[in-house]
N, C-alpha and C positions, 0 to 999 in steps of 0.2 A: 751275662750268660752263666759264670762260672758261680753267681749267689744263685739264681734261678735253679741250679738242679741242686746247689745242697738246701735247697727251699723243699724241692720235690722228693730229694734221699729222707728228711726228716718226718715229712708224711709219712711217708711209705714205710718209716721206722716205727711211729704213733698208730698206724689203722693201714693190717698185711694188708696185700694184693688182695687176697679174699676175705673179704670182711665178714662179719660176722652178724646177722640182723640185728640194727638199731645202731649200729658202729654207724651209720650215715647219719643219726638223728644227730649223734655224740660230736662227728664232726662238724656239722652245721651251727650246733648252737655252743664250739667249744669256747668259744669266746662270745660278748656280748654286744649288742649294736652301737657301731662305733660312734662315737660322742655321747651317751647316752648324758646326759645333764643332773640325773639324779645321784646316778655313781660316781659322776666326776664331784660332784658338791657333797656326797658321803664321804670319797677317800679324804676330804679337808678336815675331816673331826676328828680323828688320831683317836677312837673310842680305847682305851687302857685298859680298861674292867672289866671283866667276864660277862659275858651275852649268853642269858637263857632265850629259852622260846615256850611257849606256854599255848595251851588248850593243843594238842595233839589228840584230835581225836580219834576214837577208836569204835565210835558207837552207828557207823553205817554198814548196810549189810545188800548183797549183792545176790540175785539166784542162779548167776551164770557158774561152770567149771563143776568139776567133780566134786570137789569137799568145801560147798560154801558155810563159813562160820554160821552164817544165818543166812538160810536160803529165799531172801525174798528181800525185795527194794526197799531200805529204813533209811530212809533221811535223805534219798538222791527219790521224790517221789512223783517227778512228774512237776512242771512248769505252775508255779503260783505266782501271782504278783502281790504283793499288801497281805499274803496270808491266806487268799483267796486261789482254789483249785481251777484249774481250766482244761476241763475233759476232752478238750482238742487238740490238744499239745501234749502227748501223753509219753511216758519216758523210754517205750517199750517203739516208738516213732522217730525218727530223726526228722532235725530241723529242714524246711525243705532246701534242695539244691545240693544237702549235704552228704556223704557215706560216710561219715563217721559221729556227729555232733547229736547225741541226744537231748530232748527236751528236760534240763536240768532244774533242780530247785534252787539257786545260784544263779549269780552274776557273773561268774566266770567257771573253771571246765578244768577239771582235773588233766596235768597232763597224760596220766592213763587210762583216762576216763572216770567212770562211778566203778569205785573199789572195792574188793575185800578186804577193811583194815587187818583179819587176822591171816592173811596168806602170810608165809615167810617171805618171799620177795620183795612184796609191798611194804612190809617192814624194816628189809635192810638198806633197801633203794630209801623210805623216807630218812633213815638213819643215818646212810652214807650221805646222802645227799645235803642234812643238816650241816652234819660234820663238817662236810665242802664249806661250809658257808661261813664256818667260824662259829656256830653255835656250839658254848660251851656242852651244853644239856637240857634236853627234851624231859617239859613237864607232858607226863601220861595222864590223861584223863581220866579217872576214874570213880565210879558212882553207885550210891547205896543199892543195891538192892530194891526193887516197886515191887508193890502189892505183897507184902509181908511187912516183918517186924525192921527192918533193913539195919540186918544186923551183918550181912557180908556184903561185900563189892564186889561188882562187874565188869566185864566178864573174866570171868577166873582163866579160863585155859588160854584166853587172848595174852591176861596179864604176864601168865608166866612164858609166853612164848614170845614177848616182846623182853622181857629180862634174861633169858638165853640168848635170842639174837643178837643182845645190847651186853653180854658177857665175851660174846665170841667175837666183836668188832673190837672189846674193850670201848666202850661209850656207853657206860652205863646211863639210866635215865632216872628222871626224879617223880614222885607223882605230887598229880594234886585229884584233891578229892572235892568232887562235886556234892557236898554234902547241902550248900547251899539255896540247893535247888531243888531238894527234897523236901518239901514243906510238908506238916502236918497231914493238908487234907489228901496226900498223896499214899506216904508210906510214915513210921514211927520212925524214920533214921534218924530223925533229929532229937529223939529222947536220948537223955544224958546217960542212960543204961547201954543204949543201944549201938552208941557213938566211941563210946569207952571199948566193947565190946569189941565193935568191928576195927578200931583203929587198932588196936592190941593183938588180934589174931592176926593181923596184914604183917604187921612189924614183928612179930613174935617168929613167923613162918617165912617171912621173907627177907628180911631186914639185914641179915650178913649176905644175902646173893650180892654176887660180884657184878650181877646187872642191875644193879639200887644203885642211883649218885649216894655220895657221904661227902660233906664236909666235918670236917676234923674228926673225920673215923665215925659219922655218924651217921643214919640215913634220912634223906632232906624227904621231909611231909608237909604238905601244903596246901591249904586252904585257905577259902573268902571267905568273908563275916559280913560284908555290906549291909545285908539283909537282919543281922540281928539276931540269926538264928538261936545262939547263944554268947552271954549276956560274961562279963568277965568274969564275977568270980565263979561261975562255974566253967569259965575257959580253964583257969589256972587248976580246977581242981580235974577237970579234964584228963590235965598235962600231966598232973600226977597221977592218975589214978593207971593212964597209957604205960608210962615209963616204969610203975610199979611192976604192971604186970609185964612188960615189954622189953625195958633198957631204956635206956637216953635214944630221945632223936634230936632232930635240929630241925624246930621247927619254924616253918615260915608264916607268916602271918599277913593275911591284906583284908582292910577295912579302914575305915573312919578315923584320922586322928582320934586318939582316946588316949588320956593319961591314964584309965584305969586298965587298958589293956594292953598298952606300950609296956608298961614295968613289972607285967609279968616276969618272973625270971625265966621261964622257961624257954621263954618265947626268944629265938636267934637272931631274926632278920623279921623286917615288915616290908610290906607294901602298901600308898594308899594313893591318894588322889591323884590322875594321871587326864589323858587327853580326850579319852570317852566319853569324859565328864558331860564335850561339846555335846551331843544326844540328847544329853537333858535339861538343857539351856537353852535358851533363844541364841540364834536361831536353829535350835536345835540339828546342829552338824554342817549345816553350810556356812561359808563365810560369809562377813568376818568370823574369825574367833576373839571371844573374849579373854586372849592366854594372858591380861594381868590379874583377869581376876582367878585364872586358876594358876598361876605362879604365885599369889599369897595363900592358896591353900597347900601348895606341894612345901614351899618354904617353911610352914608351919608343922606339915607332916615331919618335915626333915630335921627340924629343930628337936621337936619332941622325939625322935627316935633314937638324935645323937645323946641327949639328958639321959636316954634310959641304959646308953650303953649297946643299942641294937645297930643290927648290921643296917642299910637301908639300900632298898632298892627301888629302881623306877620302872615303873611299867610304860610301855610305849605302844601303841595302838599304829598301825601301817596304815589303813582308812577302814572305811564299816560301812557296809550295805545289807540291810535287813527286810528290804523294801520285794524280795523272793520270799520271805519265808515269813515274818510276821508283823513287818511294820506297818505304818501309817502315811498317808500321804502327806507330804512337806516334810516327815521326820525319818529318823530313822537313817539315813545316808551321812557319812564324811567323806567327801569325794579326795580320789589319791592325788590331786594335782601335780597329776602325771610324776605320780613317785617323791614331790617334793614335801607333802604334811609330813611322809615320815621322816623324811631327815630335817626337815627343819623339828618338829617334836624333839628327836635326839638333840639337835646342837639346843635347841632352849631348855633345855634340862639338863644340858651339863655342868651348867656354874652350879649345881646345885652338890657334884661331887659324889653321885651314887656311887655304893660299893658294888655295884651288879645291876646290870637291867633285864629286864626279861620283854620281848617283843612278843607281840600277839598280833592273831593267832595262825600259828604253825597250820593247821587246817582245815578251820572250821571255812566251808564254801558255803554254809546258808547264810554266814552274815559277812563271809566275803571280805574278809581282811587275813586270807591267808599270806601266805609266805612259800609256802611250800607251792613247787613247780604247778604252773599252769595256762590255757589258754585262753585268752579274750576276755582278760578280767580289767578292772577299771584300772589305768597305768601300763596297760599294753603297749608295747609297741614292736611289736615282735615278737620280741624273747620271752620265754615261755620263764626262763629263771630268773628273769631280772629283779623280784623282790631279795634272791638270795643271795644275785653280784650287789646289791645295796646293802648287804646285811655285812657282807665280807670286806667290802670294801670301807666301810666304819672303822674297818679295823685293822686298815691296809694290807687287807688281804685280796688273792685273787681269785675269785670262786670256777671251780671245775666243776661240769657235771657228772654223774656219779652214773654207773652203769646201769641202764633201764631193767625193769623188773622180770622175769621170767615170762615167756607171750602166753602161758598158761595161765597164769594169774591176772592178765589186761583183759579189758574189758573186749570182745570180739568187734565188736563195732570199730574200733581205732587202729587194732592191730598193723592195717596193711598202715594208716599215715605214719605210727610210731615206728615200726621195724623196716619199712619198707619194700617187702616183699608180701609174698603170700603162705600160709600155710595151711591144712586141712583145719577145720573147727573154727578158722575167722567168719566174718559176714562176707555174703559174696556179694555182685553186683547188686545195684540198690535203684529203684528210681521211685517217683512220688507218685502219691493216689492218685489215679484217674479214673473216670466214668468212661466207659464205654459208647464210642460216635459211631453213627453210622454203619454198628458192625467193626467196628476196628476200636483196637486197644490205642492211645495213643503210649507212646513211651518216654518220660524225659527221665532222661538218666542223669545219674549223678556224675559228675565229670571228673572227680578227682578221686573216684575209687575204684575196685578195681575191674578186670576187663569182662564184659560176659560174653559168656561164650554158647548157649544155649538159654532160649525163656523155653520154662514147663507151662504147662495150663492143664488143671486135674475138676477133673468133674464128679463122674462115675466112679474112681477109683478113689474118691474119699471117702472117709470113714464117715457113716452118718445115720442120724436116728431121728424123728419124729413119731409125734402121737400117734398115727395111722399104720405107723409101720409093724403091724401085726402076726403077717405072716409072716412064720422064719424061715430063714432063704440062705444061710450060712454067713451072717451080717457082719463083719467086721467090726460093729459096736453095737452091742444087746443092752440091752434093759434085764435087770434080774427079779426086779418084783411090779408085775406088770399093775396091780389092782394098785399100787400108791396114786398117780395120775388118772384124773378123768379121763374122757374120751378124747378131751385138747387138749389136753398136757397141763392141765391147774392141778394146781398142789394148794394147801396149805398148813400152816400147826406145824406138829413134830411129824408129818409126812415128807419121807426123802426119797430121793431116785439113786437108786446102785446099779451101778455099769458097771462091765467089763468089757473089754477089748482084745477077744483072739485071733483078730486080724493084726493086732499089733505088738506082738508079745517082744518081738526085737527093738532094745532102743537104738537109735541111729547117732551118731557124734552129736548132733547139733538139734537143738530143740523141735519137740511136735507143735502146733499150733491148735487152738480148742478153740470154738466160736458158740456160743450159745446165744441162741435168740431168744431172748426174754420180756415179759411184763409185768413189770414190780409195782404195786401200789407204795407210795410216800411211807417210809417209815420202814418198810419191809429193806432188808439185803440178800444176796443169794450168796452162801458161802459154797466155796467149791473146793474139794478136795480130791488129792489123786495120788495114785502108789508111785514111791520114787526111790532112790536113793537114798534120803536122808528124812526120814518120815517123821522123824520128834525131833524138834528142838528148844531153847530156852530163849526167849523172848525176858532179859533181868531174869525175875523168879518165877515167873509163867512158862509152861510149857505151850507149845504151838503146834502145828500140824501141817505138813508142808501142803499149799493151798496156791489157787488161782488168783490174783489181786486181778479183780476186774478192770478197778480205776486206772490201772497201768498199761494197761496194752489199747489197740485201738476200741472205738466207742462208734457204731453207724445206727445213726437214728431211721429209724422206717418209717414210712408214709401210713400204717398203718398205728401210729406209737409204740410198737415197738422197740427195744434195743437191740443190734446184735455185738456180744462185747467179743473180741478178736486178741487173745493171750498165748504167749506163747508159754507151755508148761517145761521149766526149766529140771532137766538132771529128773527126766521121768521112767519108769521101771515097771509100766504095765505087764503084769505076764497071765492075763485070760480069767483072774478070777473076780468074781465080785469086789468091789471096794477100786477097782481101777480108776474109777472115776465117780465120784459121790457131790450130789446136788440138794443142799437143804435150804433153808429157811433161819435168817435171825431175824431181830429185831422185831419188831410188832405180827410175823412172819402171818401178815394177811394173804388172802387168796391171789397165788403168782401163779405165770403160765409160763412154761417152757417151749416154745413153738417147735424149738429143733437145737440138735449138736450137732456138728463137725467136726472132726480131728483131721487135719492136713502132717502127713508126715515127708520130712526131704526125701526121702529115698521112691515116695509117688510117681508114676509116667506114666502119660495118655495122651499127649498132643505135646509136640514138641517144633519150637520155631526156631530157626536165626533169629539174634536181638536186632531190629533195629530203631527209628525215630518212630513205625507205629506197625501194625502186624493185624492183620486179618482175623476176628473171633475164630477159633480154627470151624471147621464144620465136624458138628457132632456135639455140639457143646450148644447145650439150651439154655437160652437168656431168661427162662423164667424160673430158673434153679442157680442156687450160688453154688458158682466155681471160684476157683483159685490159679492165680497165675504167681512164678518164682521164678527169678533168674539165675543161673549159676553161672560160677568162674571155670578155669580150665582143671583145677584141683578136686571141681565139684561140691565145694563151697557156693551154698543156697544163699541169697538176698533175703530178705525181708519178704513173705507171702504176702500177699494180696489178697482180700476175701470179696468179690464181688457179688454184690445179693439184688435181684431183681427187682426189689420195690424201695429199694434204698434212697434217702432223700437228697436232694439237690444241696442242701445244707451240710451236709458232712463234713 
């Protein structure tokens, strides 16, 4: 009795009487599932030497929240398998059954969903979070400049806000530069002028912030060469021509054993042959593995790096699944055997004595050998952390998790599973598509989110336009230049549609929804654009325009071929005048038709029901006009809209 309450005073000392949202996640996962096998067979390595983590990327972008760094889906973009898109699984939908799980381009699920890498939260959460883990220092990701001379790197105001966050925690970070992957027929970064260039200004302007790692007072620059990008003696002259204009760095180095590239003197530390290799071997990533024939390549690496006097490090791959975003079939996967390839990897690379390993990667989820928190990736078994009590426990350490990121910054979709409550601006009740039977809506609701408390269903009081709609009646969404469209709404060429919206000049917290029913010949795109908040942005060195991404929200094909595409327009700023919403023409921009718009806004009512298992079409509402039905919570947080259209196919 007398251990039992100083069991319960100790809580209650760790997480007050009234907690704070997320403080339940913290205590649920404050420890890791017990026996887990991996952790217990990592705490036996006694790893000695400093743990990097490498590829931290920074390159996806998000259009939820007030100030998105890049306001539109890059890199989380909707469900692929082998590389291949599939327009019914789209990321703007959850999985069904679920309220929170979007359809991701990955094997497993961030644990705050698809993120803003440039929010400050999401940055100190991924930072603290390393930290917890035993990671000495986080390589930054970062990459030339496209479509120019790619003479600077990106993105700049990401870079230096991840080197303040990383000055203020004291955990500074190291980069590496994707220069590798900038080939010729892309951008010129790989010209020797342009490379000198860009590594010179970085290090010239950055290089004493106290958010740069340094070893022995210098700061650590890192690059791959596998590719051959560039050939050694003009590595070496590279190196001086950086440090001329620059100062000394320390720089790291990974590619190919090369005696002519090992004895560089500039060059501090290398990396090369590691467990990836499996991928490109028979059988290319599943077992067996061939690891004697790549223990005489890492041996060989190692040899030659000690002759030169360089540091040496091993790089260690956790597993890899590519098979989301651009593999092949049979190839492309190294399965985690359940957490064990990477600690075995570790303990069979140790006799070899690295001065440092670096584990990869920190986050990349398209090829799905992160590290960093998350759910339902391959080695699940629970624990949303368990790659980082693996990482910690190498090193007899005991991994804590780190305080979850601001709910303004998470993705709204997950908010109530991460925090555990509810707050205005999450997703509210949620349930899956259904066809209207009988005159009745069926409803299945999602079970484990949160409660509704009201379904809408808007008809009349949507915003809407088609080609007939001629006479002005004080429409809530006009047409501004009526001669562009035929009498059906065809457009084609450099002929556009400018709308505006003075039924909708107010935004409301949580996204409008826009439905455009279209007919696009092959070749042809419809780009859509519309007044927001953050109306230009950079895309690397292109500017962008903040725009509808059809492909991501729902797609309902018509009986008549048809499409009607159902998006929601994130962080939108309509206020009544032309340009509110603009409809053109890319690509071969052949003869399209517009049939109709939509705009559904939350703050809509016209039919209001109890939620329950199904509900009566209300009366008033015509089945041969598309309505919308939304469910809300008690805070008046909207679900997911629903756009029901009358000739809509069975196939959906």
């Amino acid at each position: 009795m007398k251990r039992t309450l100083l069991t319960l005073a100790a809580a209650a000392a760790a997480f007050p009487l009234f907690a704070a949202p997320g403080d339940e996640h913290l205590r649920q996962y404050a420890e890791g599932v017990p026996g887990d096998a991996a952790v217990e067979a990592a705490s036996k390595l006694n790893v000695k030497v400093p743990v990097f983590a490498r590829e931290w990327h920074i390159w996806t972008g998000v259009p939820y929240g007030d100030r998105p760094t890049v306001p539109r889906w890059t890199h989380w973009n909707g469900e692929k398998k082998f590389g291949r898109y599939d327009p019914a699984t789209t990321i703007e939908q959850l999985r069904p059954g679920s309220s929170w799980r979007r359809n991701l381009n990955c094997a497993g699920y961030p644990l705050p969903g698809p993120y803003d890498p440039g929010r400050p939260g999401i940055i100190r959460w991924q930072l603290e979070t390393a930290r917890n883990a035993g990671i000495e220092c986080m390589y930054l990701h970062l990459w030339p400049s496209l479509w120019d001379d790619g003479a600077d790197l990106t993105p700049q105001p990401l870079f230096e806000r991840a080197l303040d966050i990383a000055a203020e925690l004291g955990y500074p970070v190291a980069i590496h530069d994707e220069i590798a992957f900038r080939r010729p027929n892309i951008t010129k970064a790989q010209l020797f002028e342009n490379s000198v260039r860009r590594t010179a200004l970085l290090v010239r302007r950055y290089g004493k912030h106290p958010g740069w790692y340094k070893t022995d007072g210098l700061p650590v620059y890192y690059f791959q060469n596998w590719n051959g990008w560039i050939k050694p003696p003009e590595l070496e002259r590279y190196f001086a021509e950086v440090e001329k204009q620059a100062g000394p760095v320390y720089w790291v180095y990974e590619g190919p054993d090369s005696e002519a590239a090992f004895r560089i003197p500039q060059i501090r530390a290398v990396l090369s042959h590691n467990n990836s290799w499996f991928l490109h071997t028979p059988p290319h990533g599943a077992g067996p593995h061939p690891w004697e024939k790549l223990d005489a390549s890492m041996e060989r690496a190692v040899k030659l790096a000690r002759k030169h006097g360089k540091k040496f490090g091993m790089m260690v791959y956790t597993r890899f699944n590519n098979n989301f975003d651009r593999g092949n079939p049979g190839r492309g996967r190294i399965p985690a055997e359940n957490g064990m390839f990477f600690v075995d990897s570790v303990r069979r690379t140790m006799k070899f004595k690295p001065d440092f390993y670096i584990f990869t990667q920190w986050n990349d989820f398209e090829e799905s050998a992160f590290i960093e928190p998350g759910w339902d990736f391959d080695g699940f078994n629970g624990d949303p952390y368990r790659y980082c009590r693996i990482v910690a426990a190498m090193q007899g350490k005991t991994f804590r998790p780190a305080p979850l990121p601001p709910r303004a910054e998470v993705d709204p979709y997950i908010r109530h599973k991460l925090y555990g409550d509810t707050a205005p601006g999450d997703l509210g009740p949620v349930f899956a598509r259904v066809r209207p039977q009988n005159g009745t809506l069926p409803l299945p609701w999602a079970e484990d989110g949160p409660v509704p408390a009201v379904l809408r269903v808007v008809q009349d009081n949507l915003a809407r336009w088609t080609p007939g709609d001629a006479e002005y009646r004080g429409q809530k969404l006009r047409l501004a230049n009526w001669s562009a469209p035929d009498a059906d709404g065809t457009i084609e060429g450099g002929r556009e549609l400018r709308f505006y919206a003075p039924g909708l000049a107010n935004r409301t917290a949580t996204p409008r929804w826009i439905g455009i029913r279209h007919s696009v010949p092959a070749g042809t795109k419809l780009t859509v654009n519309y007044r927001s908040v953050h109306e230009n942005y950079r895309i690397d060195s292109r500017w962008e325009r903040r725009s509808l991404n059809l492909d991501s929200g729902v797609t309902l094909p018509m009986a008549d071929g048809s499409v009607f595409s159902w998006v929601p327009a994130w962080g939108d700023r309509f206020c009544g005048e032309e340009g509110d919403l603009l409809i053109r023409l890319s690509g071969k921009k052949g003869k399209s038709r517009i049939h109709e718009v939509i705009i559904w806004s939350p703050e809509m009512e016209e039919h209001s029901a109890a939620p329950s298992g199904a509900i009566p079409v209300p009366a008033g509402i015509d089945p041969a006009r598309p309505f919308v039905a939304a469910a809300y919570d008690e805070a008046g947080n909207p679900g997911i809209p629903h756009l029901f259209a009358p000739t809509q196919e069975e196939s959906e």
